[in-house]
Each structure stands twice: as structure tokens, then as C-alpha cells.
N, C-alpha and C positions, 0 to 999 in steps of 0.2 A: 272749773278745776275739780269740784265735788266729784261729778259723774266719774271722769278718769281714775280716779283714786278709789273708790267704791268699787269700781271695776275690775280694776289691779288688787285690792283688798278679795273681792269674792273672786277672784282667779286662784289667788295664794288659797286660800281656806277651801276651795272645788278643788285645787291638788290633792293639796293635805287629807282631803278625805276621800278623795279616790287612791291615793296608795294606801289608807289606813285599812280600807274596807276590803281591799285587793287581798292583804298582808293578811286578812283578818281572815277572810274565806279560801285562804289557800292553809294556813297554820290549823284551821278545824278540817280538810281536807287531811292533811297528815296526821293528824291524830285518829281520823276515822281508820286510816289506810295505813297504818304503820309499814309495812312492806311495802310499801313505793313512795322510793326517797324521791320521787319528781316534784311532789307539793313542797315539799323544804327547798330542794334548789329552785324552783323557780321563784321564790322570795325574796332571791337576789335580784329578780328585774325589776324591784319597787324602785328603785332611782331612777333609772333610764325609764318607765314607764312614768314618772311625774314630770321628768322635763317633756317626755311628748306630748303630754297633757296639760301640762300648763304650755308651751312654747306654743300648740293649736289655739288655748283659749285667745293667748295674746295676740295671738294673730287674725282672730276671730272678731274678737274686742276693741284691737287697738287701743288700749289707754295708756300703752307709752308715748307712743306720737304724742299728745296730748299734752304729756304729763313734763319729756322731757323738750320738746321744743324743737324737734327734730324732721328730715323729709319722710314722709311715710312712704314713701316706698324703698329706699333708704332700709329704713328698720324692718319692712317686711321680707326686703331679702334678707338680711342677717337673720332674722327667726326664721325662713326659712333651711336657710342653711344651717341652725340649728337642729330646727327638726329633722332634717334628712341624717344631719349624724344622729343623734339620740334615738333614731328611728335604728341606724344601722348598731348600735351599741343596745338593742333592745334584742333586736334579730340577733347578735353574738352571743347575749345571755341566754336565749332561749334555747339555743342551738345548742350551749354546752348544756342546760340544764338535763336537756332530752337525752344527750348521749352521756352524759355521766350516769342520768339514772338507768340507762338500758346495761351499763358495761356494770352497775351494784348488781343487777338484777341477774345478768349473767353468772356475776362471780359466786353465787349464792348456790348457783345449780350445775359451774363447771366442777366435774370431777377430774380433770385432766391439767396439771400443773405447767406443763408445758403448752397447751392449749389456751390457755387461760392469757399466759403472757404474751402469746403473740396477738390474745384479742385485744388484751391492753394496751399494746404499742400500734398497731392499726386504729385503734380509737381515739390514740392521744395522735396519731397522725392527721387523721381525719377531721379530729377537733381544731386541728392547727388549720388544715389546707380550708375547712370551709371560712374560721376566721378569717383569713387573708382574701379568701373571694368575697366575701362580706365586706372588707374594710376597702379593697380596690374597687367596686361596684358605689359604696356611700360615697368616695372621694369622687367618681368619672359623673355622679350626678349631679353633686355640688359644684363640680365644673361648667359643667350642663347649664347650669342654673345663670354662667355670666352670657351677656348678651356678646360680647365680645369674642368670645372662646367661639358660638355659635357660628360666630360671619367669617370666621376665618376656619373654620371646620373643610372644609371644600380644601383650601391649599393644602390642611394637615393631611387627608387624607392622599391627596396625590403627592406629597412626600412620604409616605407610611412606608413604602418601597423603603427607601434611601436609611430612613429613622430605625428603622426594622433590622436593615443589617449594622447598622450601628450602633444599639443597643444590645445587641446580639453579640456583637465580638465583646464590646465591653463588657456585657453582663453574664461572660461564658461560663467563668467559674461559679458564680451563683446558679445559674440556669441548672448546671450541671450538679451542685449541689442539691437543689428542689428536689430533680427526678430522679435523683439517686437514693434520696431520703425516701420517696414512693416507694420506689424499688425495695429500699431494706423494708418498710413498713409490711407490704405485699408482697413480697418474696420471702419472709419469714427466715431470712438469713440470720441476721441478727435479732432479740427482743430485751424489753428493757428486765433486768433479773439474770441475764445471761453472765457467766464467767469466760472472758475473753482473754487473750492475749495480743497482746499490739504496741509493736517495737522493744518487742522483750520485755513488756510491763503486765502483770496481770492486774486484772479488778474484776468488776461489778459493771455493768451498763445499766446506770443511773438516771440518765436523760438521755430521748432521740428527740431532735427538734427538726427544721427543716431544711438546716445548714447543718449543725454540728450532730456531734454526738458525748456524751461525758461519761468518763469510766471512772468509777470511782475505785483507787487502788487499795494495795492492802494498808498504809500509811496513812489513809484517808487524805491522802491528796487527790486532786482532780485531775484525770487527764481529756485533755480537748480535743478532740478529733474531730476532720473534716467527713461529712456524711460519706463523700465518695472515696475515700482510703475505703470503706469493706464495699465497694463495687469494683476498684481496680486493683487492687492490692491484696495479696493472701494473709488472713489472721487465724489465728485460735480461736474455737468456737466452742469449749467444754462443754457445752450445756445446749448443745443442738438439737440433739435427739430426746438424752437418757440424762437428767442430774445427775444421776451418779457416777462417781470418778474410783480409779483403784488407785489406792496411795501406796508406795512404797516405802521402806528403808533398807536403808545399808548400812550393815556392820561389819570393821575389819576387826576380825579377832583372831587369838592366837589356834594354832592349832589344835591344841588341846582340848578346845571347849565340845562340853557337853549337846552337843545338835539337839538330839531328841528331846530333853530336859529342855533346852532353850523354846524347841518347838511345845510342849506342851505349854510352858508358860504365857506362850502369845496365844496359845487358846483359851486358856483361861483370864487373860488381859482384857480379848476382843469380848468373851460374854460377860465381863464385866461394866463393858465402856456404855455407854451412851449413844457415841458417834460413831461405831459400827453399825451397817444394817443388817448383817445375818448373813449375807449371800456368800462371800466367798472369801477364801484367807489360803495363805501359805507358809512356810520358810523354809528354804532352801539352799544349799550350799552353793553358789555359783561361778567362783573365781577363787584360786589362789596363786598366792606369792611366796617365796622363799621365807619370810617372816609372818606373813599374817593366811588368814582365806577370809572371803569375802560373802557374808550369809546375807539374804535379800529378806525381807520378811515382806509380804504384799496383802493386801487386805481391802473391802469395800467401804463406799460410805455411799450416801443418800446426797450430798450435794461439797461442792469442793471448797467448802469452810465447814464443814465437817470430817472432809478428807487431810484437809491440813493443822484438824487440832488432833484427830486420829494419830496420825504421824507422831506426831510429839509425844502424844499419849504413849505409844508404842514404846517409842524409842526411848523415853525416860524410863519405861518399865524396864526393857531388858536388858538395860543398862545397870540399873540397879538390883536387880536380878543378880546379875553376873558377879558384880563389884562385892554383893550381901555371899551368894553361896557359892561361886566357883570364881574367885578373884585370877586363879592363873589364865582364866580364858580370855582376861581384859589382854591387848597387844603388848608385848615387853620389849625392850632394844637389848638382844643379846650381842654379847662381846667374845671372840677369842679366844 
């Protein structure tokens, strides 16, 4: 019983010091390299890198058989089947490590805002879709791995026909989910940063995953959507081409009011503000009614939460405008 336990003892302590020296010569890698965040993300594969290092010794070793009193072969398939996961949870970290640090590296030298997001919502697709081939690939070999699954392999295969359309109609809506999620990710329809519209709701697109999608509104509530509503469905897409949006206001006022004076005020409003970008403005008389007319004031902004504190901004101004130096041009209910 010495040996086994010596065994399992210098297993544990050869982990421990191949993740330490792992962790060790990738954190002086980042410090040499400050610009390539890959030596910090790959630090995170020090767990899954000691279970397949230790779950090889143990199976190299054997000093559980040994120890616990067990059939050894028994226990070597279970560490097998261990390592084939821990193997596929090594290959997942690696895989995000690589494309996280390629999409930092990117964002460092894209000058194109709109360009930018649609590489990040492709990356964050990409990073999901190879996940999932990664996890269904560890699972079809650890099945591999029963002697059982193997001797009946021949029948599966001459029902795969049959299985095929029967997971297929079952699994239509998801199927259909997947490829649609492709689709927005490569088709560049949607990206995640985009202001949308969908069922009269605007947000934010917050998350694209490979079923859903999340808009984050202006309430900060969540809204869930299914990937394939922006494949078969018409939405608002503010933010497709050009962030920038032209905000409007309307104001009904009386006839009286001063236009020009009102106009100069929203020039000197917008070169005051913040959330204007310079490009273009107006106000204009566009409508009237037996009691009021209807002046539009229209203006730019650089992205549409700029465009809607613009608004406000505006409208509080020449409001107070009005009310401080030409109060009859506020709306009045005249009487007979």
C-alpha cells in the first residue's frame, strides 16, 4: 500500500508543479509582451491543463486501483473518460483564448465603429459555434469509448435514415434557430451595439447567442428574442449603416410667436450642447391650425442616445425660451 500512495502523492505534487511553472512562464510572457493579451488569457487553461495531467499520470500509474480496491479496468475507463473531457475543456479554453486575443488586437487598430461590431458579433458567433463542435465531438468519443455503443453502431447507422428525419422535424425550430443566428452573425444584418426596433420596442442589442438574441431597452429591461424573427420578420435597424440619427421636435404654438428669434435660439442651443455633432439642424414652420401652427425643429447627433437626450435638451430649451421672453407664443384657449 506504500507504493500506491507515493504514487498518488508524487502525481498530486507533478500536477501542482506543472500548472505552477505553466502559469509561471506564460505571466513573464505577458509582462515581456504587454500588447498581446493572449499570454494572460491562456492562464485560464491552468485547470483543465492539470486534470489532463494528472488524470494521464493516474492512468499511467495506476495507484487508485491499488489504493481503492477496485476493477482496473473499471477505473481506467472512467479516467479515461475523464481525460477525453478535460482534453475537450482544454481545446474550448484555448480556442476562446486565441480569438479573444485576435478580436483585442483588432479593436486596437479598427478605425471603423461600425466595422468593429460587426467583427465582434462574428467572433462572439464563431466562439460559440466552435464551442458546441468542441463539446458534441468530446461527448461522440466518450460514447465511442463504450464497448456496447460500438456493437450496435451498424444498426444505428442503418436507422440514421429514419433518426434523421425524426430529429429534424423535432428539432426544426432550433435547427432553424442555429442557421439563422449564422446568418445574422455573416450577413451583418444585425450587430451586437446596434439600436433596433422590434414589436414597437426600441433598445440596444446586448447579446446574440445561437438561439436568441437580447435587446436591452430603454427601461433596462430585457427583451428576448428568437434569432430567426430578424431573418423572417421586418425590424428597425437605426444603426446599419451611419450611427447617426436626426432627432426631431414639435412644437404647437401660438401664432404669434417669434420664428426667426425662436430659430436663432436652437442655434445657439445646438453649439452649445454636447450631444449635437455639427452636421446639420433646422426649424421650420410646418403645419397650422385655426389655434396653434406646428414648428418642427430637426437636428443631428452621432448615435441615437445622443439623439434622444438632444431632443430633450432642445425641447426644454425652447421652451423656456418662450415661457422667459415671448410668453404669448406659448398655445392659449381663446374664447368668444
Amino acid at each position: 500500500m506504500l507504493w500506491p500512495l507515493l504514487t498518488l502523492l508524487a502525481t498530486v505534487a507533478l500536477t501542482l508543479a506543472v500548472g505552477w511553472v505553466v502559469d509561471q512562464v506564460l505571466q513573464r510572457a505577458d509582462t515581456r509582451h504587454p500588447g498581446t493579451p493572449l499570454w494572460a488569457l491562456l492562464r485560464r487553461c491552468r485547470v483543465p491543463l492539470q486534470v489532463v495531467v494528472a488524470t494521464g499520470l493516474l492512468m499511467a500509474g495506476r495507484p487508485l486501483a491499488h489504493l481503492l480496491d477496485i476493477d482496473d479496468h473499471d477505473l481506467r475507463h472512467g479516467l479515461l473518460l475523464v481525460l477525453i473531457a478535460a482534453t475537450g475543456w482544454l481545446a474550448v479554453r484555448i480556442t476562446a483564448a486565441v480569438v479573444e486575443s485576435a478580436l483585442s488586437r483588432y479593436e486596437t487598430t479598427a478605425g471603423d465603429p461600425a466595422r468593429l461590431q460587426r467583427v465582434r458579433t462574428q467572433v462572439g458567433m464563431l466562439r460559440r459555434v466552435v464551442g458546441a463542435l468542441v463539446a458534441v465531438v468530446t461527448v461522440a468519443v466518450m460514447l465511442l469509448t463504450f464497448s456496447t455503443l460500438r456493437a450496435v453502431g451498424a444498426s444505428l447507422l442503418a436507422s440514421a435514415g429514419i433518426i434523421g428525419i425524426v430529429v429534424g422535424i423535432a428539432a426544426q425550430s432550433t435547427l432553424g434557430n442555429f442557421f439563422a443566428g449564422l446568418q445574422i452573425a455573416f450577413g451583418d444584418t444585425v450587430r451586437i451595439g446596434d439600436t433596433v426596433v422590434v414589436e414597437d420596442q426600441q433598445g440596444t442589442v446586448e447579446e446574440i447567442t445561437l438561439s436568441y438574441l437580447v435587446v436591452r431597452l430603454w427601461d433596462h429591461r430585457r427583451l428576448i428574442v428568437p434569432v430567426s424573427y430578424f431573418v423572417s420578420k421586418p425590424f428597425e435597424n437605426w444603426t446599419r449603416k451611419d450611427p447617426g440619427l436626426l432627432g426631431v421636435v414639435l412644437l404647437h404654438l401660438d401664432h404669434s410667436t417669434p420664428v426667426p428669434a425662436l430659430r436663432e435660439h436652437l442655434r445657439a442651443t445646438l453649439a452649445g450642447s454636447v450631444h449635437w455633432d455639427g452636421q446639420e439642424w433646422a426649424l421650420r414652420v410646418v403645419d397650422s391650425t385655426p389655434s396653434t401652427i406646428v414648428v418642427r425643429a430637426t437636428m443631428t447627433a452621432r448615435t441615437p442616445e445622443d439623439a434622444f437626450l438632444l431632443r430633450c435638451e432642445v425641447r426644454e430649451d425652447l421652451l423656456a425660451f418662450l415661457r422667459d421672453e415671448h410668453p404669448q407664443a406659448l398655445p392659449r384657449l381663446r374664447t368668444q
